[in-house]
Structures are given as structure tokens and as C-alpha cells.
N, C-alpha and C positions, 0 to 999 in steps of 0.2 A: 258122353256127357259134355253137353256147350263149356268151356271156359268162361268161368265170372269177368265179367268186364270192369279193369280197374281203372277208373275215371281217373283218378288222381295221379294216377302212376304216368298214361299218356299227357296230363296237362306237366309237370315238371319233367319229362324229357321234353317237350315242345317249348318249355319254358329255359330249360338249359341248351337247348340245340341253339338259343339267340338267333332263329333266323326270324321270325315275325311272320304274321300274315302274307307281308310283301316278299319274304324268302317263296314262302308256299307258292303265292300267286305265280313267282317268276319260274316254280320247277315245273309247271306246265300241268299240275294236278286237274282232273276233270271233277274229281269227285273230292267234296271237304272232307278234313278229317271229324269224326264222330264226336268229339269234345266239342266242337262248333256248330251243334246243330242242335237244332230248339224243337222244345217240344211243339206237337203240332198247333195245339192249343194257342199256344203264345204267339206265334208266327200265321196263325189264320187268314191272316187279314193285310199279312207284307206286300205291298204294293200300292203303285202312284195312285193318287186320288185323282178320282174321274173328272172331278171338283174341283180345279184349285183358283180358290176364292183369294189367297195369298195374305200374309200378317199384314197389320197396318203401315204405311209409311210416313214418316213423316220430315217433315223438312227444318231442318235448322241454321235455316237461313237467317232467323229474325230471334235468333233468341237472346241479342240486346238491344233490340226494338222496345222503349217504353211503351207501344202503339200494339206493338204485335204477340210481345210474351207470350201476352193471357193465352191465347189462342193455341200456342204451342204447348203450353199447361200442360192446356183443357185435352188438347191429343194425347202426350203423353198419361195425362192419368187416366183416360178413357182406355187407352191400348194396354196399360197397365193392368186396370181392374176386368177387363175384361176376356184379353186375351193371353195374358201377362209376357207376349212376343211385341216387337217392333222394329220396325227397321229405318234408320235414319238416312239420311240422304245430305248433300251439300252440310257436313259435320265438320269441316275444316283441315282433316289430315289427309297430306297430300299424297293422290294415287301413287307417286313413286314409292311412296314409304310401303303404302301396302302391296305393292307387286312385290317390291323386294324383301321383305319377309315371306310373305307366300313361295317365291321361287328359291328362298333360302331352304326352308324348311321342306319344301321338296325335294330339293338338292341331296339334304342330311339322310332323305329315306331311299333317295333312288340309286346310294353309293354299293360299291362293291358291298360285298356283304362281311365280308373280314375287318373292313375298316368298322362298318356300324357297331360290330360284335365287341369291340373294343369299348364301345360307350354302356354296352349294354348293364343295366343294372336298373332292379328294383327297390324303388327308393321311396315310400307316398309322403314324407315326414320332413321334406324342404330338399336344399342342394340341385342338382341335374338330374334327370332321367331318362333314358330313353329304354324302352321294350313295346311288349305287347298287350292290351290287356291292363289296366290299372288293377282291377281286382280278379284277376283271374282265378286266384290261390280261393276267393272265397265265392264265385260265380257259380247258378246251377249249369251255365253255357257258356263259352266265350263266344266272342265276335269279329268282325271281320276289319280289323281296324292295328295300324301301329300306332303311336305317339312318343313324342320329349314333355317333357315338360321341365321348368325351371320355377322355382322359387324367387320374385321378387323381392319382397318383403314380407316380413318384418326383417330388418338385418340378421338377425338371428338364425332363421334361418334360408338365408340368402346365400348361394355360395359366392365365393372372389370371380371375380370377371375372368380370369384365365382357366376355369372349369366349365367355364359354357362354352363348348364348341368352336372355333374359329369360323365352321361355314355360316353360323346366323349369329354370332357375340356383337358382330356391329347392327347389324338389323335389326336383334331382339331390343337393341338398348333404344333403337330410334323407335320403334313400334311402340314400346314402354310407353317413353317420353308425351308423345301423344293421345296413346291409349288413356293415359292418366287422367291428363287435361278433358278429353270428352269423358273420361268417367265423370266427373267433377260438375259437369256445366248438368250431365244428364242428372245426377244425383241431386243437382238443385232444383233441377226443374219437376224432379220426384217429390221433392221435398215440399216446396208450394202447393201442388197437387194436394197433397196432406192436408194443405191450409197451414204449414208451417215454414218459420226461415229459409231459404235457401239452405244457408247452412247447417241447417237442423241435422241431418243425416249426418254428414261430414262429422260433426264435431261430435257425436256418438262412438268414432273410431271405425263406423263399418265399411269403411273401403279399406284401412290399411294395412292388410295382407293380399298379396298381390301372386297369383300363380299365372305363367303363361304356359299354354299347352298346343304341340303343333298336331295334330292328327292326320293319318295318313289312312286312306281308303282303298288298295288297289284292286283290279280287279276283280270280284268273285265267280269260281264257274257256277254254282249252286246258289245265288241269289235271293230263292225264296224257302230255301233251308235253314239259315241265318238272316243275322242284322249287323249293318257296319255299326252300331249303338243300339244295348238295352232302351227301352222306353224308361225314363224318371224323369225327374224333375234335380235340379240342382241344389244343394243343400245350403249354401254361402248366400251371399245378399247380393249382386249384381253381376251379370256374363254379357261381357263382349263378345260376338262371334263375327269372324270373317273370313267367309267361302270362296273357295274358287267359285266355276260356272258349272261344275259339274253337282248337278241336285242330288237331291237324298234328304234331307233334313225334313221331318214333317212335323206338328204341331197337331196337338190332340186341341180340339175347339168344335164346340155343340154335341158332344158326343161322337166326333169323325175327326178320321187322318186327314190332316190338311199337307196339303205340296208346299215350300216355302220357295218360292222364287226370289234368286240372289240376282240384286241389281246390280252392273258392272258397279263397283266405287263406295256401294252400299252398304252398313255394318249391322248389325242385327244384334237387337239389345235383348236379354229376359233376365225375368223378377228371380231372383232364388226364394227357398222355405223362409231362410231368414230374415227377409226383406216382407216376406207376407207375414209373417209372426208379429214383427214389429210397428208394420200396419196397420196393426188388427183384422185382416184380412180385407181392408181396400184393395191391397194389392195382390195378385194371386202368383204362383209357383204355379206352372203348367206343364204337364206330361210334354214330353218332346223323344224323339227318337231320331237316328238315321238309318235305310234302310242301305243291308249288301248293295256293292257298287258294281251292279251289269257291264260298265263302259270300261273300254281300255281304257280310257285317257282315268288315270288315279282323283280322287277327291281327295282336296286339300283345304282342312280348317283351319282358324288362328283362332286360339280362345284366350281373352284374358277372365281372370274369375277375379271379384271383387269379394274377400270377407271379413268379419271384424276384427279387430286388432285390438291390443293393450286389456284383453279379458283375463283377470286372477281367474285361479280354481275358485274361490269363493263368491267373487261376482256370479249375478245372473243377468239373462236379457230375459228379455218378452215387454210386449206390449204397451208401446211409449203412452204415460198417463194421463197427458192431453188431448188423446187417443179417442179414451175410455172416457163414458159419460153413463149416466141412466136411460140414455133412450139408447146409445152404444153398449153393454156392458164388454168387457175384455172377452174374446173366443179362444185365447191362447192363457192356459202357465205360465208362470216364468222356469225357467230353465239355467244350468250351467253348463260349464266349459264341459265338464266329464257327460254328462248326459250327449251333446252335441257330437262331440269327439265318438262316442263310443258308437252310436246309431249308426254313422257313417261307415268306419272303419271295421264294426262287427258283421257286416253282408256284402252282397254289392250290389250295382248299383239297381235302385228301384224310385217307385213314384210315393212323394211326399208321406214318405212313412214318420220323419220325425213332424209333420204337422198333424198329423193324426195322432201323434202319440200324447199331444201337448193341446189336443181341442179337449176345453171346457165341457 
């Protein structure tokens, strides 16, 4: 008689061994372990689009141009509602800043494996982290990916500056600094799109909790067994991403995997659930995945995620009321803190299950 296969028992030894996909990739394995392999179903269709039509770009060159705004609006909120990806171009932060966080945080994952082991800790509720796997504990698969991540803000739970690493504590602070400022300028130029303030977003509080996350890709030998990322959508109101050269990121648009081609210098913006809730869906949350990484050379992301800040338990969000009209009616609930919280943190990751769960 076969032996029952204990799913759970193999994910926490993998998960207390702290060596990470990148341990795996490095002990020469041919074949993945059985916990990292998706059903077929799901994995059907893992691979480059034949097609790559690529997200929108756009150029923010002129975005204090009295002359040329408008224009830059009209892309953003076009690339917004439509494909809810984009990618910006001449955005102001200097290449150095972004090589040297990139080469940081590749640094943090390609050290001995004793020193990592030292950082290793599962942590999703603020402070440092670094492992494998965000929600591995409640995944029907995992994937083929490591990660840190660090809690910006809210102070609270932000850890002191001497707990984030010394190989990226100066790099993450300068990436921040920046990250911020283009969150800010994009968040206005979202916000007009609206047909509202500039500041209108802003002063909602939904940029001010700030997570950055470095993701690490390395090789896989089984590629179309797995995904370096589940397919979902982002659950917060606004993500920064910034890739190395090595692809994988695809976008679900027209019913097809789209290939995202990273421009040297280029940062790549999407809409989170909360950001289209608040909308009233102008703006859309879009399926996004990356697939296992074929290439020796490791795929290296920088995410910052933007979500809202200063929310009581009692507070709710949904759907700003200047929004909503009679030829508009609201397509979203309102919602709180526990409803938000618990959707996320009860599975893992998946495609806009709390916008479904809160459509009218």
C-alpha cells in the first residue's frame, strides 16, 4: 500500500531547512520537489506569449508642463482603465539609485547560505523579513521564488534602521526616498484622471503604508511545472515594480498572457483591488503572474506596494461619493479594516477575490 502523501509535513521541513528556492536551485536538483508543482490545469498555458504586444509606456517628461499635463492624464488614466499595467520612462530617479538596490538585494540572496539562515524569519504583520514563499503555510503550491521584505510605514510597524540588513539599509533608504516622490506625482496624475484634485488620493491616506519587497528568481530546472508567482492581482492601492532584464512578468489583457518587456531605466506601475474599489472601477486590478525562471542568470524584482494608512476597525472605504452618480451607480460595498485584512491573510495568493466579494 502507496504511503499518504503529507503535503504539509514536506512544506515545514522546506520551510525550517531556510535554504529557499535559491538553496534548491544551487544543490544541482533536476527535478523540483513535489510541493512546488501545480496542478496541470493551472499551469496549461506557462509560457512566453507568441505576442508580446507589451504594457503601455509612458513618458514623464512633462508632467509640470501647464501645456502638456493633460496628455499625460489622459495616458495614465487610459493605461489605468484599461490595462490597469504601465510603465513609465524618464520618471526622474537616478539609474544609480536603481542599479544599486537591485545589486543589493541580489547580493542579500546570493550569500552563503548560513549567513541568509540567520535573517530567516516568517514575519507578514510589519518589521524585516526575509524567506521563501509569503504564504506558503496557506498555498495549494508554492513557487519558485525567494523574497525580504521590510515594512516602511506606518511607524508602527516599521522596524529601527539597524534591523534591516547592512547589505541594502543604505539603498533601501535611498530607493524609499524616491520611490515615494514618483508614488506622489503618479498618485496625482491618477487622481485628475478621476476628474479630481491632484491631491485627492493623497489626502484619503492611501499611500501611507509602505512595504518594500526584493524577490529573487533563480534558476528552475522544471519551468513548466511551476511559476516564479501565482497569477493574482494585488490587494493594496498602488505597486511599484522594478526588474532586472531578465523577463518572466506577464499581464493577463484581452483574455491572453501578455510578455512585459522591462525597459533598461523603466519602472512599472499597477492598479491594486483597492485602488479599483475606490474608483468605482475606472480603474481596474489586473491578473499579473511570473512565470519559473529557465535562465541561469537569477531574476531580480524591487517592489514597493502603496496601501492605506490611518484606517480604525470602525472606519470603512469603498467607493469615493463624487464617484457615484445616477448614470454611475457605486459597483462596490463599502468595506473594513477586518473584512480586508482577513480576505488576504486567510489563503494565498489569488486573482481579485476581494473585488468580487464586494461587487454590488
Amino acid at each position: 500500500m502507496a504511503a499518504v502523501y503529507d503535503r504539509m509535513k514536506e512544506v515545514k521541513e522546506f520551510d525550517e531547512s531556510k535554504i529557499g528556492v535559491k538553496g534548491l536551485s544551487d544543490s544541482g536538483i533536476s527535478t523540483i520537489p513535489r510541493i512546488f508543482i501545480h496542478p496541470p490545469d493551472k499551469i496549461s498555458d506557462v509560457a512566453s506569449s507568441p505576442d508580446c504586444v507589451g504594457i503601455p509606456v509612458i513618458d514623464l517628461s512633462h508632467v509640470q508642463s501647464p501645456d502638456k499635463r493633460a496628455a499625460t492624464v489622459e495616458q495614465i488614466r487610459e493605461a489605468a482603465s484599461s490595462w490597469g499595467f504601465f510603465q513609465v520612462i524618464n520618471h526622474g530617479i537616478p539609474l544609480t539609485v536603481l542599479d544599486e538596490i537591485t545589486a543589493a538585494i541580489k547580493g542579500f540572496h546570493e550569500q552563503p547560505q548560513e549567513l541568509k539562515a540567520a535573517h530567516y524569519v516568517r514575519d507578514e504583520h510589519g518589521g524585516v523579513t526575509f524567506s521563501s514563499n509569503h504564504d506558503l503555510l496557506r498555498s495549494q503550491a508554492a513557487t519558485w521564488h525567494d523574497y525580504v521584505s521590510v515594512w516602511l510605514a506606518p511607524a508602527a510597524v516599521a522596524p529601527p534602521a539597524d534591523r534591516i540588513p547592512a547589505m541594502y539599509r543604505r539603498e533601501i533608504a535611498a530607493w524609499d526616498k524616491h520611490a515615494v516622490e514618483l508614488g506622489e506625482i503618479v498618485a496625482g496624475l491618477l487622481s485628475e484622471g478621476l476628474g479630481l484634485d491632484p491631491k485627492r488620493l493623497k489626502e484619503l491616506s492611501l499611500f501611507e503604508t509602505r512595504i518594500f519587497g526584493g524577490m529573487f528568481y533563480p534558476y528552475c530546472p522544471q519551468p513548466d511545472l511551476t511559476v516564479g508567482l501565482s497569477d493574482h492581482t494585488d490587494p493594496g492601492v498602488l505597486t511599484i515594480l522594478l526588474p532586472n532584464q531578465v523577463w518572466g512578468l506577464q499581464v493577463m489583457h484581452g483574455g491572453k498572457w501578455v510578455d512585459v518587456k522591462p525597459l533598461p531605466g523603466g519602472l512599472i506601475f499597477n492598479i491594486g483591488d483597492f485602488l479599483e474599489i475606490v474608483s468605482n472601477g475606472e480603474y481596474r486590478s489586473v491578473q499579473h503572474r511570473v512565470l519559473a525562471n529557465s535562465h541561469k542568470e537569477p531574476r531580480v524584482s524591487i517592489v514597493h506596494w502603496f496601501d492605506v494608512g490611518n484606517w480604525g476597525d470602525s472606519d470603512e472605504h469603498g467607493p469615493l461619493p463624487e464617484l457615484i452618480s445616477q448614470e454611475k451607480p457605486a459597483r462596490y460595498r463599502r468595506f473594513t479594516k477586518k473584512e480586508y485584512v482577513e480576505n488576504f491573510y486567510s489563503k494565498g495568493l489569488d486573482s481579485k477575490s476581494l473585488v468580487e466579494k464586494l461587487k454590488l
